[in-house]
C-alpha positions in Angstrom: 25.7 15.8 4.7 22.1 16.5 5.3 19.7 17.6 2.7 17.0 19.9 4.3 13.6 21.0 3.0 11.9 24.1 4.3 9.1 25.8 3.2 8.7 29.3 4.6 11.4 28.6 7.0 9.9 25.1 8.1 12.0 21.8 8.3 9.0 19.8 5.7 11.7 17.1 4.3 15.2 15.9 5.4 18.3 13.1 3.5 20.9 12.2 4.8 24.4 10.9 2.4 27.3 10.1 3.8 31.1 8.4 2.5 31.6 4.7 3.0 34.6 2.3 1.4 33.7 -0.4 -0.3 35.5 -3.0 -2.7 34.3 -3.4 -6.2 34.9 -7.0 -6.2 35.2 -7.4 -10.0 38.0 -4.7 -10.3 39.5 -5.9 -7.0 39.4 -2.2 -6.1 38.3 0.0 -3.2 35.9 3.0 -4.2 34.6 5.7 -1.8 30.4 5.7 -2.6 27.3 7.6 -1.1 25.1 5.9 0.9 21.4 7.7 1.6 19.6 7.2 5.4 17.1 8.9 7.0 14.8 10.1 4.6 11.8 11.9 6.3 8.6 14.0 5.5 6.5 15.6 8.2 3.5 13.5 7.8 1.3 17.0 7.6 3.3 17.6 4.2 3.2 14.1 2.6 2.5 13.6 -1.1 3.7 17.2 -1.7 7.1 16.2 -3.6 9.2 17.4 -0.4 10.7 13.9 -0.2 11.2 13.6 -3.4 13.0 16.8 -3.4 15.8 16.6 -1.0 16.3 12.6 -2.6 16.7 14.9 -5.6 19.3 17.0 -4.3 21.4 13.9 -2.9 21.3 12.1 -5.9 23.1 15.5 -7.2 26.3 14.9 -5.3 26.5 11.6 -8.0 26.1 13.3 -10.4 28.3 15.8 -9.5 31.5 14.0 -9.0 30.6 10.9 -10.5 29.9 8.4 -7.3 27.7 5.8 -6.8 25.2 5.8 -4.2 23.9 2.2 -2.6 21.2 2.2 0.4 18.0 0.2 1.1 14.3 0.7 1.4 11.4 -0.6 2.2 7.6 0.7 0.9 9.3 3.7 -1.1 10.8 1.8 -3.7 8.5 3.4 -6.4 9.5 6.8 -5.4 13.3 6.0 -6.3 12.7 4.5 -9.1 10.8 7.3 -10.7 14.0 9.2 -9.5 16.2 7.1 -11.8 17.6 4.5 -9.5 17.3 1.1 -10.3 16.6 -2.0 -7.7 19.5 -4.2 -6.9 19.6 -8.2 -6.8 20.8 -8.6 -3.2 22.9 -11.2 -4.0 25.1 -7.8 -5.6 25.8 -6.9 -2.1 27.7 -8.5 0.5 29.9 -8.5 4.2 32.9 -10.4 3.8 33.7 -9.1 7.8 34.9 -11.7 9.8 32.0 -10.7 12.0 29.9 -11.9 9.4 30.2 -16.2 9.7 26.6 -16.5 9.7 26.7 -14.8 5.8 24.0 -13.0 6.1 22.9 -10.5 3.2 24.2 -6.6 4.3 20.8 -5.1 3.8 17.8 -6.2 6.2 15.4 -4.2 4.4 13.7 -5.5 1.7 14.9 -3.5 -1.6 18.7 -2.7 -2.3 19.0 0.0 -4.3 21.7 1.9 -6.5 22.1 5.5 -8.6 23.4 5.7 -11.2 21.6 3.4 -13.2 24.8 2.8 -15.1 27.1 1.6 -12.3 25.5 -1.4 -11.9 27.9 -4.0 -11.3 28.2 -6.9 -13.7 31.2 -8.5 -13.0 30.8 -9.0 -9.1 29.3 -8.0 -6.0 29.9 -4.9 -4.0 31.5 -5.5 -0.9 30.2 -2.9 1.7 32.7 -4.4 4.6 30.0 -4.8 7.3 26.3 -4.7 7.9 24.2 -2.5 5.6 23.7 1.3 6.6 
């Protein structure tokens, strides 16, 4: 599903959410989430709120139906915090593919992050079944 900013008919922002499995491993459950990729502002419109805006509009299909959204970032961690999402331990993510020997973390970039704030998990990791998106 892409979320698309114009601004008198010009593409200025785009989101991208889309439906992944994953197992909440304290429940022992799977649980069909939103992940968020490709988040982009025409540099000649940055610092305008466009980002920020179709993030916006993503986070509204949580809130919506109730979902949790996981993803990672790198430098704009501050813009989705303001946004209400809250930075995950990494260690709250894993791959338990059989591709996956070497045990490496799911997420290469540096910040996991979650919305809602509430779904947090406490009693185990979130299983994401393969490499992060």
């Amino acid at each position: 599903h892409w979320h698309i900013g114009r601004v008198d008919g010009v593409v200025v922002a785009v989101a991208k959410t889309a439906e992944v499995t994953v197992t909440l491993t304290s429940e022992g459950r799977q649980e069909t989430i939103l992940t968020l990729a490709g988040v982009a502002t025409d540099p000649r419109r940055a610092g305008k709120g466009y980002g920020s805006a179709v993030v916006k509009a993503a986070l509204a299909r949580c809130d919506a139906d109730g979902r949790m959204m996981v993803f990672q970032t790198g430098d704009a961690l501050p813009m989705y915090l303001k946004l209400g999402c809250v930075e995950l331990d990494h260690a709250l993510t894993i791959n338990t593919r059989q591709d996956n020997k070497d045990g490496k973390r799911p997420f290469s970039d540096y910040h996991a992050v979650m919305y809602p704030p509430n779904r947090v998990p406490t009693g185990g990791p979130i299983d994401l079944h393969g490499p992060g998106w």
